[in-house]
ZAVEXTI-465884 format. One line per field, with one value per residue (C-alpha): residue number from 0; residue in three letters; chain; x, z, y. Coordinates in steps of 0.2 Angstrom, whole numbers. Each point is the difference from the previous one (the first is absolute). Last residue first. Example, Ala and Ser with C-alpha at 12.3 -4.5 7.8 and 13.67 -1.06 7.14 Angstrom:
i = 1 / 0
aa = SER / ALA
ch = A / A
east = 68 / -6
up = 36 / 3
north = -5 / -17
***
This chain:
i = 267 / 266 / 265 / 264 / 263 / 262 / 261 / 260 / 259 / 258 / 257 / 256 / 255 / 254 / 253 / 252 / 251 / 250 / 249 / 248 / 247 / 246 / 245 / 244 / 243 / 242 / 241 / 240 / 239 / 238 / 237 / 236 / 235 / 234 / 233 / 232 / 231 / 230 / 229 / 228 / 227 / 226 / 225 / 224 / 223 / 222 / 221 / 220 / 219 / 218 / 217 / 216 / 215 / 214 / 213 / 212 / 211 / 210 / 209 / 208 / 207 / 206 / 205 / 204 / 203 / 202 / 201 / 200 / 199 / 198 / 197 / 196 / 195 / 194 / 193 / 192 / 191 / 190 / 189 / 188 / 187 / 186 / 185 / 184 / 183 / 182 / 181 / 180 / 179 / 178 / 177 / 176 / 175 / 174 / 173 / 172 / 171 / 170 / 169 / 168 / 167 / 166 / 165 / 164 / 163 / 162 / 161 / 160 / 159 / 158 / 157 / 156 / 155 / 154 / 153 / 152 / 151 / 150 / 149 / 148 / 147 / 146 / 145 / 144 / 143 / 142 / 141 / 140 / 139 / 138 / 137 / 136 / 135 / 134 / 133 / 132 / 131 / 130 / 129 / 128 / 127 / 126 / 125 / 124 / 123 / 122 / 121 / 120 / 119 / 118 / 117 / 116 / 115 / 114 / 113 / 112 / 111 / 110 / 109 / 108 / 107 / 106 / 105 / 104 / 103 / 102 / 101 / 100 / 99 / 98 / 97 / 96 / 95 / 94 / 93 / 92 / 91 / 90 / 89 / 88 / 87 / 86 / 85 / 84 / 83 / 82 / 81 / 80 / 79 / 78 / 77 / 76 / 75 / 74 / 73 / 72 / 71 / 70 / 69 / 68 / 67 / 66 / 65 / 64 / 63 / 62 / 61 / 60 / 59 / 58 / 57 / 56 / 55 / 54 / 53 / 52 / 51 / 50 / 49 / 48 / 47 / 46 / 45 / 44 / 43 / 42 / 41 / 40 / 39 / 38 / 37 / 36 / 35 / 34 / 33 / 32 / 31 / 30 / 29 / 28 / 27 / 26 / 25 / 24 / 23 / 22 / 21 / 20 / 19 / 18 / 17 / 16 / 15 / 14 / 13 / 12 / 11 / 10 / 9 / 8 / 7 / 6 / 5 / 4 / 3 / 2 / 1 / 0
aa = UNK / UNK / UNK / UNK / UNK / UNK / UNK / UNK / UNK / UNK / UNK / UNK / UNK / UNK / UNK / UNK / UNK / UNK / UNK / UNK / UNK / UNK / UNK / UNK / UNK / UNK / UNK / UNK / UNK / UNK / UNK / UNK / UNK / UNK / UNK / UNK / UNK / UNK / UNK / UNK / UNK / UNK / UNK / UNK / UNK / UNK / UNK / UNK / UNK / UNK / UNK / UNK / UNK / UNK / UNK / UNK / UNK / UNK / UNK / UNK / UNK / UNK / UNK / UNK / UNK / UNK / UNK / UNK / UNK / UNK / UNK / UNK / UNK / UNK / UNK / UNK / UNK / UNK / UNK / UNK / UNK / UNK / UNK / UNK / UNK / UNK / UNK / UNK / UNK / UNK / UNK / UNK / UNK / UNK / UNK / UNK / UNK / UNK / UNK / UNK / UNK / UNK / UNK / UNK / UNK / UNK / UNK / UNK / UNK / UNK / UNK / UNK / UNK / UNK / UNK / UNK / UNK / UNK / UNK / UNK / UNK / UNK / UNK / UNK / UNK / UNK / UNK / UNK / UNK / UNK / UNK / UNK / UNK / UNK / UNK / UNK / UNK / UNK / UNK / UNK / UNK / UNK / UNK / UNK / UNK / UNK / UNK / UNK / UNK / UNK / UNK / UNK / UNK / UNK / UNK / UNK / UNK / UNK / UNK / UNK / UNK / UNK / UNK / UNK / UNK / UNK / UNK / UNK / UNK / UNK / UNK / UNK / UNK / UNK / UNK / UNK / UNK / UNK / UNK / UNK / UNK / UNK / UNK / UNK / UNK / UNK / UNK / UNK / UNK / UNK / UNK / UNK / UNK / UNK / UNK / UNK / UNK / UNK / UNK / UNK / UNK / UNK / UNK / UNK / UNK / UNK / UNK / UNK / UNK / UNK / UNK / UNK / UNK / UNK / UNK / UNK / UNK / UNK / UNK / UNK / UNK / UNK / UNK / UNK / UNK / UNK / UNK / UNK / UNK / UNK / UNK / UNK / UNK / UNK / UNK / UNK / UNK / UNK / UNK / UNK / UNK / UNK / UNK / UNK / UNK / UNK / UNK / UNK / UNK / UNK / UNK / UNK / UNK / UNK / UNK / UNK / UNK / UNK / UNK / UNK / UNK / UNK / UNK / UNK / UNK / UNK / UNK / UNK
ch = A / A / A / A / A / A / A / A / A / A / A / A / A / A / A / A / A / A / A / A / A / A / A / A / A / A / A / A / A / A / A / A / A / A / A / A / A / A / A / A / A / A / A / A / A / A / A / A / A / A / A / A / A / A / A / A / A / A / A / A / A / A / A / A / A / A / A / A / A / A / A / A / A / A / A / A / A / A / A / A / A / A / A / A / A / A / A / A / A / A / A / A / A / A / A / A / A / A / A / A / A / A / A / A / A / A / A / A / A / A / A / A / A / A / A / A / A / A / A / A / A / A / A / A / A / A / A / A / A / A / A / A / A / A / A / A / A / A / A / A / A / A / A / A / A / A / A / A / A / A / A / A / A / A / A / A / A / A / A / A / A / A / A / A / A / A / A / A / A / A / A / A / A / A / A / A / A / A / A / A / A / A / A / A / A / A / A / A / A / A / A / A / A / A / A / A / A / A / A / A / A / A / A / A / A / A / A / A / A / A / A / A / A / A / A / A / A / A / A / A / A / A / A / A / A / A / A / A / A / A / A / A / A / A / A / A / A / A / A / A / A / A / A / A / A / A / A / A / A / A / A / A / A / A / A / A / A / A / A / A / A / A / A / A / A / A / A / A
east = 19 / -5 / 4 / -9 / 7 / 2 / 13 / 9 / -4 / 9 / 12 / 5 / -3 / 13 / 12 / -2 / 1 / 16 / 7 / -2 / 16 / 7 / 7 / -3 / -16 / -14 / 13 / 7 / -16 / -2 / 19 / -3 / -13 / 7 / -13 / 5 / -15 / 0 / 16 / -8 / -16 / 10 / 12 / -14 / -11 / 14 / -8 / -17 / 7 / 4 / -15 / -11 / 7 / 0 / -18 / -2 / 8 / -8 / -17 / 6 / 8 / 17 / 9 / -8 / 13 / 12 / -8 / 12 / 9 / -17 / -7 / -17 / -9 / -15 / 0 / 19 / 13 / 6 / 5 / 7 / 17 / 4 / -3 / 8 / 15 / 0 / 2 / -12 / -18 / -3 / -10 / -17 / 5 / 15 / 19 / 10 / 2 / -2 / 11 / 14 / -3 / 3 / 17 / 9 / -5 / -10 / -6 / 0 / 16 / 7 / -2 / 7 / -15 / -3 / 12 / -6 / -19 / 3 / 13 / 15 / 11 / -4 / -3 / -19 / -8 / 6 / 3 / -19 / -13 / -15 / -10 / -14 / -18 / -13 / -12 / -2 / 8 / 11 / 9 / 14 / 1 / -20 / 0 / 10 / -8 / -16 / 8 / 7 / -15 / -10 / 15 / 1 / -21 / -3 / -8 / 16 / -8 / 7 / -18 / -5 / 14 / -6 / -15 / 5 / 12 / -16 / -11 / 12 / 3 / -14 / -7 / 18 / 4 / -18 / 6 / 16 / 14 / 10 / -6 / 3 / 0 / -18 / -6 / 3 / -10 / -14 / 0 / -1 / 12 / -8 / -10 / 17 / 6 / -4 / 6 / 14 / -8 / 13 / -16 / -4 / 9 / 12 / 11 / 13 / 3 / -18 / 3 / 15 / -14 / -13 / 10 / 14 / 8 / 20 / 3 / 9 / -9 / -1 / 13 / -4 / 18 / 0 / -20 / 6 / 12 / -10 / -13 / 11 / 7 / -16 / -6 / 16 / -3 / -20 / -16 / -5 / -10 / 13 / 10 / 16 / 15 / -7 / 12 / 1 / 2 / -18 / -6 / 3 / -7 / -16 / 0 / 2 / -14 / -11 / 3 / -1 / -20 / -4 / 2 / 13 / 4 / 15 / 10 / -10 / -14 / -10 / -18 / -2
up = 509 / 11 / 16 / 10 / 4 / 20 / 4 / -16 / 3 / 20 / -8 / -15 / 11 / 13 / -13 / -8 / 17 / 4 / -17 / -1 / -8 / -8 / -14 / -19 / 5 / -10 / -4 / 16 / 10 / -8 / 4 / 17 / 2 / -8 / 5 / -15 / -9 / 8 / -11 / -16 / 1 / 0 / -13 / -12 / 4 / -2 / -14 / 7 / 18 / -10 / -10 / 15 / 11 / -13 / -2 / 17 / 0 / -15 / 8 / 16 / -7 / 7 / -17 / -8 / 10 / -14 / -12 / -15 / 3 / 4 / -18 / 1 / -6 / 3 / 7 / 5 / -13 / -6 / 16 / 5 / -8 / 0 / 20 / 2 / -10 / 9 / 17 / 14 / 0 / 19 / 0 / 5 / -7 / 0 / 1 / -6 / -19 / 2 / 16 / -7 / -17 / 6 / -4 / -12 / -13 / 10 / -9 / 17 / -4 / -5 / 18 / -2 / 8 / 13 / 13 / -2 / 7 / 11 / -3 / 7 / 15 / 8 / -16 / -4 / -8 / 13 / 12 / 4 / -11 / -2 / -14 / -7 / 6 / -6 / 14 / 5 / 17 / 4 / -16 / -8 / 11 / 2 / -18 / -7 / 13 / -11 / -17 / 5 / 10 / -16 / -10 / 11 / -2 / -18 / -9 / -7 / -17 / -3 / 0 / 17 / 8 / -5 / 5 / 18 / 2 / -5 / 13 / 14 / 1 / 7 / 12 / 4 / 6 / 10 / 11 / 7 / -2 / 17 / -4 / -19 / -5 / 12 / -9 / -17 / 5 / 6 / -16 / -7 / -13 / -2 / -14 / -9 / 3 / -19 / -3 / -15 / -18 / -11 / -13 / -9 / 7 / -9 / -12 / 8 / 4 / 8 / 10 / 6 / 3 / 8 / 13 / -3 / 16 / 0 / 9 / -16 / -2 / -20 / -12 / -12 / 4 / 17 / -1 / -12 / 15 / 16 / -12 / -3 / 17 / 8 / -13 / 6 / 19 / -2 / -9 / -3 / -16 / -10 / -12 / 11 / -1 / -2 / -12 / -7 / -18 / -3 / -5 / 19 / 8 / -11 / 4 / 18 / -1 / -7 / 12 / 12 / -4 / -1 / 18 / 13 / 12 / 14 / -8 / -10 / -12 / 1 / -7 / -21
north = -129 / 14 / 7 / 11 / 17 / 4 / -11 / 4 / 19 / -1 / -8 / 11 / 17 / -5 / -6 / 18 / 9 / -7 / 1 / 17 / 4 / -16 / 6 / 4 / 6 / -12 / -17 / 5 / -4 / -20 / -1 / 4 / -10 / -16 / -13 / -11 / 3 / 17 / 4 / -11 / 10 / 17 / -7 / -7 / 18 / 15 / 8 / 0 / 6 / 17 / -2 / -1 / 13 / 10 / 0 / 2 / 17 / 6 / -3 / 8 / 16 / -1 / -3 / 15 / 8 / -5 / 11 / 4 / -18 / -9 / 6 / -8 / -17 / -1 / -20 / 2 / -7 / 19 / 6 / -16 / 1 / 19 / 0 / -16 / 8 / 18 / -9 / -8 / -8 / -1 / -17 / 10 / 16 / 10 / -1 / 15 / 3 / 18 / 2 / -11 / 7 / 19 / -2 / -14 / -12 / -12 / -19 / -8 / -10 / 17 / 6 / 17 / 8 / -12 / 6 / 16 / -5 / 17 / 13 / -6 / 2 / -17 / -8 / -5 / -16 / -15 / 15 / 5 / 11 / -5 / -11 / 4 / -7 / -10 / -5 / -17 / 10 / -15 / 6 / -6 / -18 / -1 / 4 / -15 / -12 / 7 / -6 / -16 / -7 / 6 / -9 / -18 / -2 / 4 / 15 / 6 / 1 / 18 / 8 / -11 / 8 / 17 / -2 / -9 / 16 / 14 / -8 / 0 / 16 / 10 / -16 / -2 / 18 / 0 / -14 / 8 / -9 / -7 / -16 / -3 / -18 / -1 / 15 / -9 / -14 / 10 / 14 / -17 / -11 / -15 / 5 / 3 / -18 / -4 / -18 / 1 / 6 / -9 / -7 / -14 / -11 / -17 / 6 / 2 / 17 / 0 / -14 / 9 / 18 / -9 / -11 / -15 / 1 / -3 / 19 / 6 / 17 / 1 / 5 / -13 / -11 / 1 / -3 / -17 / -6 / 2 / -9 / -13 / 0 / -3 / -14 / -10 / 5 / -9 / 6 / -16 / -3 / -13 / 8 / -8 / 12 / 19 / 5 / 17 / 4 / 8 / -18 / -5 / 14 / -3 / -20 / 5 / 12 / -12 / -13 / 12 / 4 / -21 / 1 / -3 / 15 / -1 / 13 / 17 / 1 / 16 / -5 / -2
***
């Protein structure tokens, strides 16, 4: 079954309507028009499923009810070219994506995030942490350093970030693609990437560039419904700070997510 959204008739919504409607929600007339009715029942049951609540009934709601085989959304990865990405990042050099940009489309692909908005997502991510697309760690400036302190001293009492006190703030500092920060991510991920390593013993290892983009991935992972439903809405800024926390970069992040979305073909 084909993505089903408003404005479609065909024996396909009729189905649909007569899933939404024996999963509690009520289409109105079960008649194979996908009108504002059928809209808010599905709006309604992906509410209700944890799903992205955009009122299209794609692979992975039809999936929930009953109706697809499989929650594989359209795979924009073989989109995603060392020329694309180049034209995201203008002042990067060349050479940086052709080393890179392998590892993050493979780690990508390994979390299911193949589709359009999270690649778009993922790579705006890194032009705001790292014009470079090279993992870096963070540097010392007065969000993370006191005026008469030690660097990253700022940090190492942030028990939000997990820190427990000197030299956390330094050890725990930002790194990586989506500048992983504090003891807690650290201890988190560690153990979720593909070999799994001890992060909080080796926190450096966070700058390796496969570990780097796997990160980036399972930290966008987490965050997908509310990072598709901010971009949904065109909420940038929310989009950003479900990655930083804030809104740092936001300039070049935008910059990056338009210039990608121009670039990117979209699919159904």
């Amino acid at each position: 079954m084909d993505v089903l959204k408003v404005g479609m008739t065909s024996d396909d919504v009729k189905l649909l309507q007569q899933a939404v409607k024996e999963h509690g929600f009520d289409p109105g007339s079960v008649d194979g028009s996908f009108g504002p009715g059928t809209e808010a029942a599905v709006i309604a049951f992906q509410k209700s499923s944890g799903l992205l609540a955009d009122g299209i009934a794609g692979p992975r709601t039809l999936l929930a009810l009953g109706l697809g085989e499989s929650d594989h959304l359209p795979d924009a990865l073989s989109f995603v070219t060392v020329q694309v990405v180049s034209g995201m990042f203008p002042m990067t050099p060349i050479g940086n994506i052709k080393q890179n940009l392998p590892s993050v489309l493979m780690a990508l692909d390994a979390q299911g995030l193949q589709d359009r908005s999270m690649a778009l997502m993922a790579l705006a991510t890194i032009r705001a942490e790292t014009e470079s697309f090279m993992p870096i760690a963070e540097g010392a400036s007065r969000f993370n350093t006191s005026p008469n302190g030690h660097p990253f001293d700022l940090y190492d009492n942030r028990k939000d970030l997990g820190n427990i006190g000197s030299p956390d703030g330094d050890s725990y500092k930002g790194r990586g693609f989506v500048q992983l920060t504090g003891r807690a991510n650290y201890q988190h991920y560690g153990p979720r990437l593909n070999k799994p390593a001890d992060l909080e013993a080796q926190p450096n290892l966070a700058s390796d560039p496969t570990i780097a983009s796997e990160l980036l991935a399972l930290f966008i992972g987490e965050r997908e419904i509310q990072i598709k439903d901010a971009l949904m809405h065109g909420n940038m800024k929310e989009a950003r700070r479900l990655v930083n926390g804030g809104s740092n970069g936001l300039d070049r992040f935008t910059d990056a997510f338009q210039r990608g979305d121009a670039l990117i073909p979209k699919q159904m």
